[in-house]
LOMI-188956 format. One record per atom (N, C-alpha, C, O): residue in one letter; atom name; x, y, z. Coordinates in steps of 0.02 Angstrom, whole numbers, plus 50000, padded with zeros to 5 digits. Layout:
<sites>
  type  atom      x      y      z
     a    CA      X      Y      Z
...
</sites>
This chain:
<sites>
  type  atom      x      y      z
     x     N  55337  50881  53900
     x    CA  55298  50821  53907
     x     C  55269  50798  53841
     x     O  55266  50738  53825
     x     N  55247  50847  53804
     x    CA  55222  50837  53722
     x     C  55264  50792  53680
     x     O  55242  50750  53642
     x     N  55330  50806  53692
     x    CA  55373  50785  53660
     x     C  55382  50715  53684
     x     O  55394  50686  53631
     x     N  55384  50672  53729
     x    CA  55380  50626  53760
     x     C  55327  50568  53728
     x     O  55343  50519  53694
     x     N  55250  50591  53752
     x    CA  55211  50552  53721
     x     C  55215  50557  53653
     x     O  55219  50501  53627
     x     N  55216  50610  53608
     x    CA  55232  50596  53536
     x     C  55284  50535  53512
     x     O  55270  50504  53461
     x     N  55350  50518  53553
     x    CA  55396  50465  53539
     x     C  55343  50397  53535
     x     O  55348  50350  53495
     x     N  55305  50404  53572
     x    CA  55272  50348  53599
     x     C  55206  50314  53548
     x     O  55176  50260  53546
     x     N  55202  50369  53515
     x    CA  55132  50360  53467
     x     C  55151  50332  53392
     x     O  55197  50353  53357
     x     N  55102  50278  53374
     x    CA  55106  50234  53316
     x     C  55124  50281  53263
     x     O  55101  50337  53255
     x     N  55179  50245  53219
     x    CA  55177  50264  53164
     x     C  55116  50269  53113
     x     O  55062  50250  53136
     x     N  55115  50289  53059
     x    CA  55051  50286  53010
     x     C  55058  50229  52988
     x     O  55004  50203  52974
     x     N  55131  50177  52973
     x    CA  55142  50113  52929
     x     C  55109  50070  52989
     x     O  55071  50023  52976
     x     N  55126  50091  53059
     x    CA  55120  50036  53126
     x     C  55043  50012  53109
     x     O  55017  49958  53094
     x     N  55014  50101  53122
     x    CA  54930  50076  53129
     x     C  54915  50030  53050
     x     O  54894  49973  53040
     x     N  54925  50054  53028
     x    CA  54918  50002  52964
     x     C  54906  49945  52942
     x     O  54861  49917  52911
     x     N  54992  49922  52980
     x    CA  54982  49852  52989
     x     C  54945  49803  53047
     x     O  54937  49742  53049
     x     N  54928  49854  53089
     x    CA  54882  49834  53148
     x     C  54811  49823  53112
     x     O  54782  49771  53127
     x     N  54778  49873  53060
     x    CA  54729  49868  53046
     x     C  54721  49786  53002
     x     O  54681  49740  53006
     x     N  54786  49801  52957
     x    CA  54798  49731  52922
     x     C  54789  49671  52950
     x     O  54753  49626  52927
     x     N  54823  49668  53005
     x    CA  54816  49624  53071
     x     C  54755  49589  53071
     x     O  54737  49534  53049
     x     N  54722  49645  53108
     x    CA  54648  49647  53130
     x     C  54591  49618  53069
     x     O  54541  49583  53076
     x     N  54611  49641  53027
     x    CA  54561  49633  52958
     x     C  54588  49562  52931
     x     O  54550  49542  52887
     x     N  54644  49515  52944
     x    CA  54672  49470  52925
     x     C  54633  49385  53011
     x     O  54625  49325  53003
     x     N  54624  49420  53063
     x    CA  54619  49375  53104
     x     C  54534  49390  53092
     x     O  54504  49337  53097
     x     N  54498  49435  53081
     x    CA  54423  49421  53071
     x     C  54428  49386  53016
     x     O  54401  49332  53030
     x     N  54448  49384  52959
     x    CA  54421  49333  52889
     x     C  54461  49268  52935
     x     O  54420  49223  52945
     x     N  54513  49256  52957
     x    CA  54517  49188  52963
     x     C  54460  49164  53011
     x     O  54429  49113  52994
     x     N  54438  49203  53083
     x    CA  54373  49200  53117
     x     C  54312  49196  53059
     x     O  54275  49152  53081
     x     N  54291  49215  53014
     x    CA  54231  49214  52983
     x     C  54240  49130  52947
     x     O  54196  49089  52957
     x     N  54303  49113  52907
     x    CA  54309  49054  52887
     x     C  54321  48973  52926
     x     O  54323  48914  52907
     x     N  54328  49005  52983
     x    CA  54344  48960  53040
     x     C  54258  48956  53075
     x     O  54240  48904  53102
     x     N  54233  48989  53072
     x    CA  54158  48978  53070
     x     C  54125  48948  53021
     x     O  54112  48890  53036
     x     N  54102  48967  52957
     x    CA  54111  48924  52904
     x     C  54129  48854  52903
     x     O  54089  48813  52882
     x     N  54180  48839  52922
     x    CA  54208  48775  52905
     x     C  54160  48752  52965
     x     O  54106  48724  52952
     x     N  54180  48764  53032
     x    CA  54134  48727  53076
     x     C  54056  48739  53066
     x     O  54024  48708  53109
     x     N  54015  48780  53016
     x    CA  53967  48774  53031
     x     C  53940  48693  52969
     x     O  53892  48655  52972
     x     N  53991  48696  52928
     x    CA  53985  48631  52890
     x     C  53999  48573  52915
     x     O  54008  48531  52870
     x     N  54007  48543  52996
     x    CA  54012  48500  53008
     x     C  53948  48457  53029
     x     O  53894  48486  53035
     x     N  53954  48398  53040
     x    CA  53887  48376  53065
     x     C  53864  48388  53136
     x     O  53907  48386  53180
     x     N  53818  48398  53147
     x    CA  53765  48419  53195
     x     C  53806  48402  53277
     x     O  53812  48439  53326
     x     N  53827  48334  53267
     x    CA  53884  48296  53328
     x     C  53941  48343  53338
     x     O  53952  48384  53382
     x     N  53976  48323  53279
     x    CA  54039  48357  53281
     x     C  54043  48439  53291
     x     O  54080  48465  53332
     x     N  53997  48477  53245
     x    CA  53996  48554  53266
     x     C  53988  48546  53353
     x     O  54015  48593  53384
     x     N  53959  48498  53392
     x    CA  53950  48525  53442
     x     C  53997  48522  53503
     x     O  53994  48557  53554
     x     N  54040  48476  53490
     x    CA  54088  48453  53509
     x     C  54126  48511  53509
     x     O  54135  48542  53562
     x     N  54160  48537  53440
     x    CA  54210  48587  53449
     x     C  54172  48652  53464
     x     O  54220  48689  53476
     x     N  54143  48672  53468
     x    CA  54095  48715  53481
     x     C  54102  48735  53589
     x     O  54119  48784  53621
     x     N  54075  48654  53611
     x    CA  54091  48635  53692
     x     C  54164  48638  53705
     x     O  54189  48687  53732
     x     N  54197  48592  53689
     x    CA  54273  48617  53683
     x     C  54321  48691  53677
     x     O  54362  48714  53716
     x     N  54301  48710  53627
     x    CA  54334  48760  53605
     x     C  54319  48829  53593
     x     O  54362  48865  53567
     x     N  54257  48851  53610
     x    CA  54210  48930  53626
     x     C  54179  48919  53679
     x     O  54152  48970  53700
     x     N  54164  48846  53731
     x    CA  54125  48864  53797
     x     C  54157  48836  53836
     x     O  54129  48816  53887
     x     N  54240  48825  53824
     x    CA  54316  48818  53878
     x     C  54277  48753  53916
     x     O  54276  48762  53977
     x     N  54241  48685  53895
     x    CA  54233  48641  53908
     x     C  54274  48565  53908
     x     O  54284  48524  53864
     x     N  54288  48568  53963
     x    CA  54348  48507  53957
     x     C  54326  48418  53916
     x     O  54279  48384  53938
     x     N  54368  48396  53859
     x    CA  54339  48348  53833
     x     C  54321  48308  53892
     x     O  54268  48279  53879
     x     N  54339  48295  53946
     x    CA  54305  48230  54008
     x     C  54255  48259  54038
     x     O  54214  48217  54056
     x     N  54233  48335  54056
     x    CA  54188  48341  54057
     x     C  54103  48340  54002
     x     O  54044  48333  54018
     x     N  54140  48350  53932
     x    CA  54101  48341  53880
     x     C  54076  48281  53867
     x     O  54022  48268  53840
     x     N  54131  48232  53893
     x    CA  54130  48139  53877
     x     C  54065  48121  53928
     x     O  54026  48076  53912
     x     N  54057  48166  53999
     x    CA  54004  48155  54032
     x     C  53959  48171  54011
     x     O  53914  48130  54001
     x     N  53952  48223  53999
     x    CA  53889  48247  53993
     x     C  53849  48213  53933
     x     O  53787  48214  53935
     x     N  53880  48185  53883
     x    CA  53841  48149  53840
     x     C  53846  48081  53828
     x     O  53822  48051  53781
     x     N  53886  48054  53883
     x    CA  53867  47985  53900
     x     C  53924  47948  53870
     x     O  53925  47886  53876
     x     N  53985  47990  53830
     x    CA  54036  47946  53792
     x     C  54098  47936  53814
     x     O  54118  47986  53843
     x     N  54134  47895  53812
     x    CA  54213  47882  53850
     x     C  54243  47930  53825
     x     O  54233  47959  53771
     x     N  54290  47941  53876
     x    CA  54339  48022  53832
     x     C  54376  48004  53806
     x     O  54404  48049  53776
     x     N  54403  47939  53792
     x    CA  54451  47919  53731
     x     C  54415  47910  53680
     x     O  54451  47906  53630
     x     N  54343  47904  53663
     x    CA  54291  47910  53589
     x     C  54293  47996  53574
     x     O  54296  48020  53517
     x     N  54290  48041  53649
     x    CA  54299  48096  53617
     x     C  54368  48122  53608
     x     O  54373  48161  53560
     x     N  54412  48114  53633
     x    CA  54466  48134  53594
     x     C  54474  48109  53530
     x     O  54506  48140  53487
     x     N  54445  48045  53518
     x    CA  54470  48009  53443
     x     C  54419  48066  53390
     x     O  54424  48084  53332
     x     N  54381  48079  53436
     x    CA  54315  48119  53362
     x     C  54351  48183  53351
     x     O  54351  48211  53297
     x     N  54385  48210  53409
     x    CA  54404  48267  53403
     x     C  54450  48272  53370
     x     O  54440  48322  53336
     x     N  54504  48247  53355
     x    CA  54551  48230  53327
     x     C  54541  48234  53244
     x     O  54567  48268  53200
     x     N  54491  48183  53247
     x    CA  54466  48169  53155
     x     C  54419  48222  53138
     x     O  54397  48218  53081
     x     N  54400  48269  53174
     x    CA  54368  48330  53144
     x     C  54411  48380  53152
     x     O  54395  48431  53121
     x     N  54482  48384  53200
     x    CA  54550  48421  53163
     x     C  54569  48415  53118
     x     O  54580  48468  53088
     x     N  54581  48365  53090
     x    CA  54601  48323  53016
     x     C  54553  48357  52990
     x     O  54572  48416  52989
     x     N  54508  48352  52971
     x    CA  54425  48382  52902
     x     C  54453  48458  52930
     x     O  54471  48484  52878
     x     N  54462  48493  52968
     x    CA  54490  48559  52995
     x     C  54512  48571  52943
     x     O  54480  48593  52894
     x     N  54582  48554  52947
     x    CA  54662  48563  52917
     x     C  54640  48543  52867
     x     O  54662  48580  52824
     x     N  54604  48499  52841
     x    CA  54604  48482  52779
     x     C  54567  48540  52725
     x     O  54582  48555  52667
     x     N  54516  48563  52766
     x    CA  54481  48613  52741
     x     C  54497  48687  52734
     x     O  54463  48724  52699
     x     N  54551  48706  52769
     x    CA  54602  48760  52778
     x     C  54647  48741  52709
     x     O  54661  48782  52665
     x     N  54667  48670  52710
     x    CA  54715  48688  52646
     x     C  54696  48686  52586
     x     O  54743  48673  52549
     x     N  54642  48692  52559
     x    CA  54592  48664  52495
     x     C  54550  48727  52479
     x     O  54509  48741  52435
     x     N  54584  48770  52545
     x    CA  54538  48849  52532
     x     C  54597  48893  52504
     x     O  54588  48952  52488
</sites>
């Protein structure tokens, strides 16, 4: 049976690159915070409702009184300042 689960267990290069992995998706998480914490007060909150509290833009469009085609358009143009800010880093 020893012999079995041993087939089964990570290489030393595997874990490695798992750690690499792991240590590669927190810095993009730490900079992906960053960038959104530089947005304006509106917009951080938007992607913030959207996109960490699984809030649907038509439900978001209610709750603060705006048509959901104004919030998709905002959302959109603070993807753009996103991407833009991802590639300038």
């Amino acid at each position: 049976m020893e012999t079995v689960s041993h087939q089964f267990a990570p290489s030393a290069e595997e874990i490695l690159i798992a750690r690499e992995n792991e240590q590669d998706a927190q810095r993009k998480l730490e900079l992906l915070k960053e960038a959104v914490s530089q947005l304006g007060e509106a917009d951080r909150a938007l992607i913030e409702a959207v996109y960490f509290e699984n809030i649907s833009m038509r439900e978001y469009s209610r709750r603060i009184g705006v048509s959901h085609s104004a919030i998709v358009k905002r959302r959109n143009r603070i993807l753009r300042t996103l991407k833009q800010y991802f590639e300038n880093i």
